[in-house]
Wavefront OBJ file of the C-alpha trace (Angstrom):
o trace
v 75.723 28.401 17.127
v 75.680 26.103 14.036
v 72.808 24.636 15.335
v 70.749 27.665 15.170
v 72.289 28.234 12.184
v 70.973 24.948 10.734
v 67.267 25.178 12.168
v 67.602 29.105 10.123
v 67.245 30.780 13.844
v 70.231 32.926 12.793
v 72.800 34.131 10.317
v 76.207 34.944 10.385
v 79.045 36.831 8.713
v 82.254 37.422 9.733
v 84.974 39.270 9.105
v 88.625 40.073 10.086
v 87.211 42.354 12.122
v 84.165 40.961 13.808
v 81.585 39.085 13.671
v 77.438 40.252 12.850
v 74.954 37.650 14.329
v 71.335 38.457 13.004
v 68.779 36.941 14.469
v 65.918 36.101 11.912
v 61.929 36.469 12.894
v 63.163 37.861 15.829
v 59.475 38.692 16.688
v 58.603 34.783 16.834
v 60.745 34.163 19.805
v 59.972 36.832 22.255
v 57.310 35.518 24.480
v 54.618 38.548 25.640
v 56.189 38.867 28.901
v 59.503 40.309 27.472
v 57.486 41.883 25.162
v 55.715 43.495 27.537
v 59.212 44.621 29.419
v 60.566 46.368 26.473
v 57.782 48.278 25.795
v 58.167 49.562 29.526
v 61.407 50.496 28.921
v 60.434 52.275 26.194
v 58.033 54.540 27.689
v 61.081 55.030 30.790
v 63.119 55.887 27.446
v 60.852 58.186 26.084
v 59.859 60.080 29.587
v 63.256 60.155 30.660
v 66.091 62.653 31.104
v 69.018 60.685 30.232
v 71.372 61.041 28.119
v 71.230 59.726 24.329
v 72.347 56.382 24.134
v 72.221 54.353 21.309
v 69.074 51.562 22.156
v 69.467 48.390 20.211
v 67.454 45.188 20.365
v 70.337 43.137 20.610
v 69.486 40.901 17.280
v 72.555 42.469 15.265
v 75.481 42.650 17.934
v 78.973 41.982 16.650
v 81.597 40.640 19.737
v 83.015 43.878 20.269
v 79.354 45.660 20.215
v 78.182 42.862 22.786
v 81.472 43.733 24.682
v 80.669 47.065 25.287
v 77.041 46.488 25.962
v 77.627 44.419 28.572
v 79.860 47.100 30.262
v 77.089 49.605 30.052
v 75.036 50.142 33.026
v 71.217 50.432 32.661
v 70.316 54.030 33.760
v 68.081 53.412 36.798
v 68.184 57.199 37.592
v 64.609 57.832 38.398
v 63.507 61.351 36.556
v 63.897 64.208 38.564
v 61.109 65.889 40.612
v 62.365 69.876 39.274
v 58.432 70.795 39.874
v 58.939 70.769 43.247
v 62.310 73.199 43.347
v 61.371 75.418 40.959
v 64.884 75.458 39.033
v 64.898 77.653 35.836
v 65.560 75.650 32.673
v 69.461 76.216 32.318
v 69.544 74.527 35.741
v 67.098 71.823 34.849
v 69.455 71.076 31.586
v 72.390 71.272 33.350
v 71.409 68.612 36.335
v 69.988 66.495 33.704
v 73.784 66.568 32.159
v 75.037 65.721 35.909
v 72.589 62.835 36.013
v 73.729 61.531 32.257
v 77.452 62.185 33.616
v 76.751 60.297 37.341
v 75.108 57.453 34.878
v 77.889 56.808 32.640
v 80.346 56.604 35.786
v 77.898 53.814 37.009
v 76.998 55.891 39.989
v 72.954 56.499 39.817
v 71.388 58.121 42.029
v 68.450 56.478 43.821
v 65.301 58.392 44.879
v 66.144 59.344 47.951
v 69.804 60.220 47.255
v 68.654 62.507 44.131
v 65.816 64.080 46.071
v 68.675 65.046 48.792
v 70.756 66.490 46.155
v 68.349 68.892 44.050
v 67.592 69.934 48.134
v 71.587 70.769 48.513
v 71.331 72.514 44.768
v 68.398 74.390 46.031
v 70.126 75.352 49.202
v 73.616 76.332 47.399
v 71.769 78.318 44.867
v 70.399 80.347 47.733
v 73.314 80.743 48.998
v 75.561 81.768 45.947
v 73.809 82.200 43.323
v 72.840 79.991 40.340
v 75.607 80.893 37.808
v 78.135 80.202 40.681
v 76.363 76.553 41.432
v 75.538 76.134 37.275
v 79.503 76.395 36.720
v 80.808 74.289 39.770
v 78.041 71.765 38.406
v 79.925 72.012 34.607
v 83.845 72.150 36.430
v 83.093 68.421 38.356
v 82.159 67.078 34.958
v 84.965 68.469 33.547
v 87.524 67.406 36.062
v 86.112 63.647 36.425
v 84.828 64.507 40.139
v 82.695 62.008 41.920
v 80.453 64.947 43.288
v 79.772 68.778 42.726
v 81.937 69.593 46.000
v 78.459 72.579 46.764
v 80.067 72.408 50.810
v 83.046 73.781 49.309
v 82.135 77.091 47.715
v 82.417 80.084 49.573
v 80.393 83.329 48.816
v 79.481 84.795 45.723
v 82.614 85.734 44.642
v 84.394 82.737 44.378
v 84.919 79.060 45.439
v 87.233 78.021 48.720
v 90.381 77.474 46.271
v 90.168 80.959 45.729
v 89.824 82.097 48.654
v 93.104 79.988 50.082
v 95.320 83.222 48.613
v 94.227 85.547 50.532
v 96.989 87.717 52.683
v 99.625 86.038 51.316
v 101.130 88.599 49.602
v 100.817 89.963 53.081
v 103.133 87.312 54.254
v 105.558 87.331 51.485
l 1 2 3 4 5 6 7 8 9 10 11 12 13 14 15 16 17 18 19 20 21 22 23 24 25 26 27 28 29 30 31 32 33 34 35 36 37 38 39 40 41 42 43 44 45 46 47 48 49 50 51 52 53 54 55 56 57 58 59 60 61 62 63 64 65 66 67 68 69 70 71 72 73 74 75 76 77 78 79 80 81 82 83 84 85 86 87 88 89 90 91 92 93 94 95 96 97 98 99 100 101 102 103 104 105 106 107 108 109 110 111 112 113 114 115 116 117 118 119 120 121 122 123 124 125 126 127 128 129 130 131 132 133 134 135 136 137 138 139 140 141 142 143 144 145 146 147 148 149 150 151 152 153 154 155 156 157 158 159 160 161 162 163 164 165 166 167 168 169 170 171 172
């Protein structure tokens, strides 16, 4: 570190708190090939679905920043094919929040594992309806689930916890 300091490669300040590494003509030291990388990410970025995440460039990164970056998982999710399922926009917004939500649990989906779901969403949404499959989608996120549990809804009335009550006032 002090010897990038010295040749004026970097700065830094600290604090109490942290410290803030800049790294100065930042530009000069990227060869074209990562160059060429980041600007592929960036049109991923910009095509994408996934959630908002803050995008830095890594040249101001205090410890704790660089901490939590590391802990982040690059969003390999590949974008969603909704063309071919023909889900209405509420749908499309809400599986793009599933996708964000699988993403920050470090669980992306890979092509063929995504492509399998929207087939099972598809299905269930036959099946029950989409409001009943739009809020099962909205209760996983909210109770932490590892999946939407689809298998587990019955009818379109209600879900298979509700329907564990029935006759038992009979039995009582």
């Amino acid at each position: 570190m002090k010897k990038l300091e010295r040749t004026g490669e970097i700065s830094r300040k600290s604090t109490n708190e942290y410290t803030l590494l800049t790294v100065l003509n930042y530009d000069r030291f990227q060869s074209d090939s990562m160059q060429e990388s980041q600007a592929d990410d960036k049109r991923i970025a910009d095509g994408s679905h996934a959630c908002d995440m803050p995008v830095t460039n890594g040249s101001q990164l205090s410890k704790k920043a660089k901490k939590q970056e590391s802990k982040k998982v690059r969003n390999n999710t590949p974008i969603p094919p909704y063309e071919e399922f023909g889900f209405s926009e509420a749908m499309r917004q809400r599986l793009d929040e599933w996708l964000c939500y699988k993403s920050e649990r470090m669980e992306a989906y890979k092509p063929t594992g995504l492509h399998s779901l929207l087939k099972t969403v598809e299905r269930e949404i036959a099946r029950l309806g989409e409001p009943a499959v739009l809020n099962r989608i909205t209760d996983a996120m909210a109770s932490g689930w590892r999946g939407m549990n689809l298998d587990k809804m019955e009818g379109k009335c209600g879900t298979a916890a509700n329907t564990r009550f029935e006759g038992l006032g009979e039995r009582i």
